[in-house]
N, C-alpha and C positions, 0 to 999 in steps of 0.2 A: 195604581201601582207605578207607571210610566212618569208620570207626574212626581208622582212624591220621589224616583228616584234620580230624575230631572233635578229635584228641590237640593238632593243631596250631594250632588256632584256639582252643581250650584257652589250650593254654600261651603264646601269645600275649596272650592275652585279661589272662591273670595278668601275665606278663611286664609290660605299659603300666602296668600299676595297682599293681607294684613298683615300678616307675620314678618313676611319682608320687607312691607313699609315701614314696621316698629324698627327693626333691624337697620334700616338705610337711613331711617328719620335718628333716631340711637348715634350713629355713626355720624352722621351728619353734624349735630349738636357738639358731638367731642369735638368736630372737626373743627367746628364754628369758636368753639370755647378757645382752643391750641391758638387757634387765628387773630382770636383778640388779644391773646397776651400777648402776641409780637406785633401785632397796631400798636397795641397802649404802650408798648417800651418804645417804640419809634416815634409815637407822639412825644411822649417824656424825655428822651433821650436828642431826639431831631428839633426839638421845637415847631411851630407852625411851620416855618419856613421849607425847613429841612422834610418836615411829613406831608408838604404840599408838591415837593420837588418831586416824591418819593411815589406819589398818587398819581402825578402826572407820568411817570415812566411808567408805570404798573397799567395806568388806566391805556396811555399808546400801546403799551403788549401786546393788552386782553384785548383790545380792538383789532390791529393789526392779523392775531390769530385767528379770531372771528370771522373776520374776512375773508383772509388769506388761507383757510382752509377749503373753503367754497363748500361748506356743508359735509365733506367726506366722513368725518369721525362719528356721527348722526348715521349717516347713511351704511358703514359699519356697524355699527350697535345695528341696526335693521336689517341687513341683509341676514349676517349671522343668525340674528334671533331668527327670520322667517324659514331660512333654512339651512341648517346645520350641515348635509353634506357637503358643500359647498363654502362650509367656513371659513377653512384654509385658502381657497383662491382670495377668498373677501379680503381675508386681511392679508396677505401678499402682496396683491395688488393695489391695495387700497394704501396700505404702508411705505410703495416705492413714489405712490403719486403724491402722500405727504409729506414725503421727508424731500422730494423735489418742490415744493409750494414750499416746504417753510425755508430752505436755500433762499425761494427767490426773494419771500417776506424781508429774513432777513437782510437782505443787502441793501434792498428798500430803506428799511430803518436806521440801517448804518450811514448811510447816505444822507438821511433828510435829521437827520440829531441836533446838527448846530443852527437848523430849521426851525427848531421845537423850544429849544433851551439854549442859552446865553454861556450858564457856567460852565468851567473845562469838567470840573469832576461830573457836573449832573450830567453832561456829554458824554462822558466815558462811561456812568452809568447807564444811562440809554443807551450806548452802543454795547456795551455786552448787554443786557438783554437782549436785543436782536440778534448778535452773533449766537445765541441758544436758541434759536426760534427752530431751524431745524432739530435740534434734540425736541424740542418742545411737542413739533409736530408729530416726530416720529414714535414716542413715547403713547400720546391720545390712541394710536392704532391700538396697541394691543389693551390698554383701559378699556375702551367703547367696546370691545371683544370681550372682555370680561365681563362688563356689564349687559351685555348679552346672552353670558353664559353661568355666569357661577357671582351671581349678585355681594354672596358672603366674601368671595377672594376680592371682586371690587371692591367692597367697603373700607376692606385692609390694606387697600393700596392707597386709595386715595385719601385713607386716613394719613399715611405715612408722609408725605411731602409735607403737610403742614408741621407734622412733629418735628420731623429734620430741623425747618427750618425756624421753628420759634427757638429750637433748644441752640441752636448756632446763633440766632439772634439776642437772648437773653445771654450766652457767654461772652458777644462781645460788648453788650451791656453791663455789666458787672466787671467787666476788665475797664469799660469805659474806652474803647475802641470803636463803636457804634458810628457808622457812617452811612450816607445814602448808595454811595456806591458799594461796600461791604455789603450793605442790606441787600444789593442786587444779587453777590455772588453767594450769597445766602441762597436767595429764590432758585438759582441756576444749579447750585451744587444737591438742593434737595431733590428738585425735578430730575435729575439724571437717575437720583437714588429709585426715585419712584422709577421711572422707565428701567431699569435692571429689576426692578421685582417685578411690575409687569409682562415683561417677556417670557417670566421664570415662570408663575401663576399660570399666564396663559397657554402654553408651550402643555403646560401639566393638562390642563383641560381640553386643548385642540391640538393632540401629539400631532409632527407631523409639517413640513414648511410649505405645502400649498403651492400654486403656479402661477406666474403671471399669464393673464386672461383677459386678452382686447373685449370679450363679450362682459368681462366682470367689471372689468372699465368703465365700459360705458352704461351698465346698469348704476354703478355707484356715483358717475359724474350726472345720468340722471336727477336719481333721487335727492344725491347734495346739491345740485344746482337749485331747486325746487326750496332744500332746506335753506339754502344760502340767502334767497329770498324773503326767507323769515326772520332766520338770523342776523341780518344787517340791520332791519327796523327794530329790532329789541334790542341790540346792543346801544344803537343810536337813543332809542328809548331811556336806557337805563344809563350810560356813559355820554353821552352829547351834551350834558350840564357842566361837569369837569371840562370835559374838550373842550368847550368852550371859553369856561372861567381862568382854564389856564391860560387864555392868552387877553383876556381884558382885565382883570383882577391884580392884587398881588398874591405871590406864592401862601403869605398869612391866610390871609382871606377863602385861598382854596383847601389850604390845612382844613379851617375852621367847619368846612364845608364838606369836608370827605370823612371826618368824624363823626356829624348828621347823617352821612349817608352809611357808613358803617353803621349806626345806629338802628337806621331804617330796615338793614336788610339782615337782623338775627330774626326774624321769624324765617328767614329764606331757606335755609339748612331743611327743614322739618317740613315745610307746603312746598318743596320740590322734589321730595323726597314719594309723595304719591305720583308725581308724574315718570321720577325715576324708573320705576317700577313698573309699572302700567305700560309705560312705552314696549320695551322688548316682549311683554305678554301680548300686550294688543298686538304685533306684529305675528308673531307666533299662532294668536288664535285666527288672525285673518287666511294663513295660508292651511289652518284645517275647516274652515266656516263651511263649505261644502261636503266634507261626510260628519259632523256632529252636528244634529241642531240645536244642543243646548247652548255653544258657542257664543253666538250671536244674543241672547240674553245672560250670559255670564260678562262677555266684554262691557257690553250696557252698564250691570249692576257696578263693576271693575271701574269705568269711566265716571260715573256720576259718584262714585265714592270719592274716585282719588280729583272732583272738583269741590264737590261740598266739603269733603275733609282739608283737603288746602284751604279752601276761603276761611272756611273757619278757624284753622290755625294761626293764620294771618292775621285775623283780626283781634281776638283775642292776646295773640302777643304785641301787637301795637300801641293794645288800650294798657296792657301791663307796664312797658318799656316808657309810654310817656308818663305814666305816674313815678316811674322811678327816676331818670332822665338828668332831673335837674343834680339830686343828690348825686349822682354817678358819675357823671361829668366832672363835679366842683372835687370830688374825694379822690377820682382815679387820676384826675388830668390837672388839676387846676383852676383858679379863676382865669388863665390867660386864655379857656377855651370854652368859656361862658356863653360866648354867642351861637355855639355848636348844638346849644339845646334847642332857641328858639327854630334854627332853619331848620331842626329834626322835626318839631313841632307843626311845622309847616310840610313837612315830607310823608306823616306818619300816613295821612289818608289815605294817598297813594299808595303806599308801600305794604298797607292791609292788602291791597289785592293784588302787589306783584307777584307774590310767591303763588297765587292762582294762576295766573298768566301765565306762568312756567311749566305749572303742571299741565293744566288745560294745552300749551304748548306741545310736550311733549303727548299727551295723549289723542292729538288730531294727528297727527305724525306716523304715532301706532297703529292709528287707523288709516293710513295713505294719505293724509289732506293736509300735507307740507304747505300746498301752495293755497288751501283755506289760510292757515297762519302768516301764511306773510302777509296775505288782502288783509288782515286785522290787525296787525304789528304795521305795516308803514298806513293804512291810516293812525294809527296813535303818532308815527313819528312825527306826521304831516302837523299834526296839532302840537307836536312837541317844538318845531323847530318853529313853528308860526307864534306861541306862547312863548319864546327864547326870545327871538327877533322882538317882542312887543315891552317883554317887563323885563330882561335883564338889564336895558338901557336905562329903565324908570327904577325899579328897586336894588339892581348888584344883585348878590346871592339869593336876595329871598327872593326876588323876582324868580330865578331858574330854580327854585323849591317847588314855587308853587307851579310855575309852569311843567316839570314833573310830576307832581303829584294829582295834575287833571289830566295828563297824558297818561298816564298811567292806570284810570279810573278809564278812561273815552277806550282804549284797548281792549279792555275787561270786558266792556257792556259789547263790542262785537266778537271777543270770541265766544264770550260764555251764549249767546244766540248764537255761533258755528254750531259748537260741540251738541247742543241739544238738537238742533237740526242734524247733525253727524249721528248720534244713535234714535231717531227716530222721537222724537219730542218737543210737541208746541210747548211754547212758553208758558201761553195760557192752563196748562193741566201742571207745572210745578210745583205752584200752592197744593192743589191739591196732594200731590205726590209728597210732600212734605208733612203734611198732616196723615197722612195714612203711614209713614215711617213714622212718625213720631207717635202715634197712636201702638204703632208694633212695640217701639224703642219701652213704653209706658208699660203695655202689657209684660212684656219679658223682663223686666228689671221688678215689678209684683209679680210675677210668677205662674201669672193669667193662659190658659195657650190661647192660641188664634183660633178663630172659623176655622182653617183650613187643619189647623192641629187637631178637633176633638172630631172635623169628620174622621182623618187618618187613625187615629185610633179605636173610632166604633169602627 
């Protein structure tokens, strides 16, 4: 009886947390879809040149923020989720030390522009984005807080900056206004939108403005410093191809090249979306693991779901998108962006098991092992930046394809050995464990019960 109702608050437990992987994975795809109509009008509209200039200020941002957050907004999402009374310090505190980081980002960026970039407008584009860096950062507080707390009002925000901003970008498309520095004020005027509905959202779920808290401080400069560690080898993982091409290539050439990689990463939306999810639960169940014992094997079933269901996402949408690829490319873009199928082509391996990596990411995280993810994310970088050095000299682009997409494989194979060591599992018993769900999966889709269903019912 103890057992069987063990099974059922189980399988409920999983059940909620499918629901809101549909949901987040759901949301994610809109988000992905909104995303690509304002790429392909900036490819069409910029030409290579223009959407390589465009990639390069986008891709210095996302780095720059990565950084220069030092893990805080990660480490929100976690305090929150572990524990609620203490939410409103988290994110007070957590919110005055971001929007002071992204102050300093920005000035950073402003400073180093005519460092990065030649042209005056691609200059002035660069330099407003930086000058929003602190909106930028301050906004992430109360997101990571919602995503902690009311997963369905995250979804709705973070849907909202990409809508803003494709629909501001297709209007100045169609007036034929369409500029890289416009496209900037695009990005910056949507992201405020979102940080005013975040505040509002969250404010509703955590009434109430919370304290600044030197103890909450230095728990969250903990845990992000830990996160920080992770996060700088997976940005470099994912972004140090670009960083780099932009400055030995031409701007064409990196166009060509940020279209493959947009290509690469529409499976990402839907295998990040298990880890989404997972993260604030696993955090959650760890700080009650001591009075339920069911806990500890519901996290388990939680974790190993949200890894096999990303990998498998991943891969399946890779094998899809390169069969489509060539048509898609020649229809949506052109032949002038012909060469953007091969280096995808060359990317796709990789990129089947990035959207893993991110879940798996976030879900050592949920379980406390920040700093497992970084020992696995900078050796991948170590092989990323030693594969850069070797072939982008000898092939240009395709060289830095493939050298991501074995770095991005070499990542994989040590977290996904963390994560099984993290809930208690040799390598050697996953086959089996695989055949015995598939065996369940077989039974219940004929209609069979299990062993353990026809004892329960005599």
């Amino acid at each position: 009886m103890i057992r069987a109702k063990h099974r059922r608050r189980s399988s409920r437990w999983r059940g909620e947390y499918l629901r809101s992987v549909g949901a987040t994975a759901a949301t994610s795809v809109a988000v992905s879809g909104v995303a690509a109509v304002g790429g392909l009008l900036l490819a069409r509209y910029l030409g290579p040149s223009g959407r390589g200039t465009f990639a390069v200020v986008t891709s210095y941002m996302l780095a720059a923020a990565t950084i220069g957050e030092c893990g805080l907004t990660t480490a929100i999402c976690y305090l929150v989720a572990r524990d609620r009374s203490s939410a409103r310090d988290s994110i007070r505190t957590g919110g005055a030390m971001l929007v002071m980081l992204g102050i300093l980002v920005g000035a950073a960026g402003i400073a180093a522009a005519p460092l990065v970039l030649d042209d005056p407008e691609a200059v002035t584009a660069f330099r407003v984005a930086f000058a929003a860096q602190p909106l930028v950062f301050g906004a992430s507080t109360w997101l990571f807080a919602l995503q902690a707390t009311r997963i369905g009002s995250w979804n709705v925000v973070r849907a909202l900056q990409p809508a803003v901003y494709t629909t501001a970008v297709v209007t100045l498309a169609v007036t034929n206004l369409l500029t890289v520095e416009r496209a900037v004020f695009c990005l910056v005027g949507s992201t405020a939108l979102q940080a005013i509905a975040a505040v509002v959202l969250c404010r509703l779920a955590l009434p109430g403005r919370g304290r600044l808290r030197r103890s909450t401080g230095r728990k969250l400069a903990g845990y992000g410093g830990a996160t920080m560690l992770s996060a700088v080898p997976y940005l470099l993982n994912a972004h140090l191809d670009v960083l780099l091409l932009a400055l030995l290539v031409e701007p064409a050439e990196v166009g060509h090249y940020a279209v493959a990689v947009s290509l690469s990463m529409l499976s990402q939306p839907v295998c990040s979306a298990f880890g989404n999810v997972a993260m604030p639960r696993l955090a959650a169940a760890a700080a009650v693991a001591g009075t339920d014992g069911t806990t500890a094997g519901s996290a388990r079933r939680v974790a190993l779901t949200a890894v096999g269901a990303s990998l498998a996402t991943g891969v399946l949408c890779m094998g899809a998108v390169s069969a489509i690829a060539p048509l898609a490319v020649h229809g949506l873009l052109g032949p002038d962006y012909a060469p953007s199928v091969g280096l995808f082509w060359l990317l796709a391996p990789g990129a089947a098991v990035l959207g893993c990596n991110r879940a798996i990411d976030d879900v050592l995280r949920g379980l406390g092992r920040a700093l497992t993810v970084a020992r696995c994310e900078w050796i991948g970088t170590v092989v990323t930046v030693a594969l850069l050095a070797t072939l982008v000299p000898l092939m240009g682009v395709a060289g830095a394809a493939v050298a991501s997409s074995i770095a991005y494989g070499v990542a994989f194979a040590f977290l996904l050995h963390a994560v099984l060591r993290a809930v208690g599992i040799t390598a050697r018993s996953v086959p089996a464990r695989l055949r015995r769900a598939a065996g369940r999966g077989r039974r219940d889709w004929l209609g069979v019960p299990s062993e353990s269903g026809r004892g329960n019912a005599a």
